[in-house]
C-alpha positions in Angstrom: -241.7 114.7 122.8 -242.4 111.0 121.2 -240.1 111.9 118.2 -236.9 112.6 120.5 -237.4 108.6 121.9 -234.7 106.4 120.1 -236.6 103.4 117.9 -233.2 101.4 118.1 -233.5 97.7 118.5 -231.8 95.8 120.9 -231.9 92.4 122.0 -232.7 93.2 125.4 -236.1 95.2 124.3 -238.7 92.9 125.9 -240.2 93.6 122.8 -237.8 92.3 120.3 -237.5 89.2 122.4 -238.1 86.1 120.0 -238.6 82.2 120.9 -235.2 81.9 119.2 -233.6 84.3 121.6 -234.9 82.1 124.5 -233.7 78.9 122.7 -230.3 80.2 122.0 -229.5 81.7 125.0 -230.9 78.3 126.9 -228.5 76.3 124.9 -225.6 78.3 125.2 -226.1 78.4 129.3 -226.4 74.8 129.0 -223.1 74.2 126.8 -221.2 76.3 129.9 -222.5 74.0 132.3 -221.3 71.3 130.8 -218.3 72.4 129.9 -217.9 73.8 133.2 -218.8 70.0 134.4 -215.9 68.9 132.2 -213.4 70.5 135.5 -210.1 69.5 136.7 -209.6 69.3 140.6 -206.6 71.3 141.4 -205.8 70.2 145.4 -203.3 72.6 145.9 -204.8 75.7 144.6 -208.4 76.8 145.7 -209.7 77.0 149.9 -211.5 73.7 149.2 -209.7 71.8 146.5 -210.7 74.5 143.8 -211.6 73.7 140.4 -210.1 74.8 136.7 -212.4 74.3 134.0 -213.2 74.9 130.3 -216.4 76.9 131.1 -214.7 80.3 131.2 -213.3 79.5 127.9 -217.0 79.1 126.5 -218.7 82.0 127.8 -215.4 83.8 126.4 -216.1 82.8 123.2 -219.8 83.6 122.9 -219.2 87.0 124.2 -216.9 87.8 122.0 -218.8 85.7 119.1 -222.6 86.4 119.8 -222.3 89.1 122.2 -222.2 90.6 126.1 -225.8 89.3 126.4 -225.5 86.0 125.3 -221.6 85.8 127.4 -223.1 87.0 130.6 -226.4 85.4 130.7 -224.6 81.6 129.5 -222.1 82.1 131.8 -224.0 83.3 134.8 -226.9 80.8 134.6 -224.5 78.2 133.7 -221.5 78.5 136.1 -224.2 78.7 139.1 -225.9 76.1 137.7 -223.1 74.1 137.7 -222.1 75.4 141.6 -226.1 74.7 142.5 -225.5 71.2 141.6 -222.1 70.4 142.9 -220.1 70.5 146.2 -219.8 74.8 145.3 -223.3 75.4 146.2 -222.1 78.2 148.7 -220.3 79.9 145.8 -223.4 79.8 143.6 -224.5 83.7 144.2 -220.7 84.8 144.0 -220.4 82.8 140.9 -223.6 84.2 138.9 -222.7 88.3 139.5 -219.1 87.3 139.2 -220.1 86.1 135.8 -222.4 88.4 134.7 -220.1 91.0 135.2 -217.0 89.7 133.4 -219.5 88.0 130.2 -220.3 91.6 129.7 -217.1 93.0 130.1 -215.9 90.6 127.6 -218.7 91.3 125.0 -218.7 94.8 125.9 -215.3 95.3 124.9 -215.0 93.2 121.9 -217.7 94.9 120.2 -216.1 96.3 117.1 -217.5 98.3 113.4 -216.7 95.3 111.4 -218.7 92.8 113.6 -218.1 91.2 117.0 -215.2 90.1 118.0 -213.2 90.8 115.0 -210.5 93.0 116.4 -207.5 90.6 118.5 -206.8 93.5 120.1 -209.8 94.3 121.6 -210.2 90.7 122.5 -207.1 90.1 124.0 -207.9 93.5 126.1 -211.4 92.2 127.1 -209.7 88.8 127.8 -207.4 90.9 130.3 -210.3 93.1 131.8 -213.1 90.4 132.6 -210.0 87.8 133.5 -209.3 90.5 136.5 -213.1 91.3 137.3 -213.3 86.9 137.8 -209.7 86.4 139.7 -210.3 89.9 141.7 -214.2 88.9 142.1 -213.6 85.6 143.2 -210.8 86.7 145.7 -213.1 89.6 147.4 -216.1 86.8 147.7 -214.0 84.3 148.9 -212.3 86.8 151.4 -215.7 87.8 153.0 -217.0 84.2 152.5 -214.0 82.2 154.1 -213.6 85.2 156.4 -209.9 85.1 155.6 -207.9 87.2 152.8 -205.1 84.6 152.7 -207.5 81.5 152.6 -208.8 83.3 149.3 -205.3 83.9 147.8 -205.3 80.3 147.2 -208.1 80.3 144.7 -206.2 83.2 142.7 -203.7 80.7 140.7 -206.7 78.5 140.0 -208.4 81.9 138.5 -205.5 82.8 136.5 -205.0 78.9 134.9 -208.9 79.4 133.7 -207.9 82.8 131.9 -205.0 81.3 130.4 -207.2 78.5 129.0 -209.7 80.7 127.6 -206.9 82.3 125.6 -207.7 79.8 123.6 -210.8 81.2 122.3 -208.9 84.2 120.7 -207.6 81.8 118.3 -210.5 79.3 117.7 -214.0 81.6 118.2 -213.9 82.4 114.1 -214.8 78.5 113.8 -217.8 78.9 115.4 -220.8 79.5 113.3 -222.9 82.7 112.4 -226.3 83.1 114.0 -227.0 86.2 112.8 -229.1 84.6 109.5 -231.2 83.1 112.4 -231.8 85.7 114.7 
């Protein structure tokens, strides 16, 4: 019965965890959070002054770069971070499975036979599908949060303007550099 259990190694085998893992995936949830810091104040869109920012462009671009792992983990750790330490403390929770779910989604997706990311197609496609799980995420928090469906239909233009800037990543995430020789 042993010989039918798969020996495949993946990165989230506890047992193929290495230091560098740890130290990449810290500095990547840290390089969200401050690019999530780096956020433009929208008063007219969002319930409470909502808030565009480049951090959905950077966990776009590791997951499709270095992986779903990597995505959903920087973004989720990062983004709540970010909300644990700012006025958005309430959204923290809603901000961490939010994220999670789309940095998967967008790894998930752009996983391709010549290497990560290197299909447009099926970047632009996870682009699409984990820009819907954040604008439709953040609307169904929001609505049970805020108790009100149209008070969270404000945030939804806000949502959008952050997947339109991390369009951006379709064009620039080649730049970035290979870990693979240090992993």
């Amino acid at each position: 019965m042993h010989q039918y259990v798969s020996r495949r190694r993946t990165f989230m085998n506890i047992k193929n965890i290495k230091p560098i893992h740890l130290i990449y995936g810290s500095l990547f949830s840290a390089i969200v959070f401050v690019f999530t810091y780096i956020g433009i104040q929208l008063p007219a869109f969002g319930a409470f002054g909502g808030l565009t920012h480049l951090g959905t462009l950077v966990m776009f671009l590791i997951s499709i770069k270095y992986g779903k792992y990597y995505g959903a983990l920087s973004g989720a750790i990062g983004m709540s971070l970010f909300d644990l330490l700012s006025p958005w403390s309430a959204w923290a929770i809603g901000t961490f499975i939010i994220r999670l779910i789309a940095g998967f989604l967008f790894g998930l997706i752009a996983q391709h036979k010549d290497g990560q990311g290197s299909s447009k197609v099926k970047n632009w496609i996870a682009l699409g599908l984990g820009g819907a799980v954040i604008v439709i995420g953040y609307f169904i928090f929001e609505a049970i949060f805020l108790s009100s469906g149209f008070a969270a239909l404000r945030s939804v233009p806000g949502n959008i303007l952050q997947i339109v800037i991390a369009s951006a990543g379709i064009f620039i995430y080649k730049s970035m550099p290979e870990l693979k020789k240090y992993i």
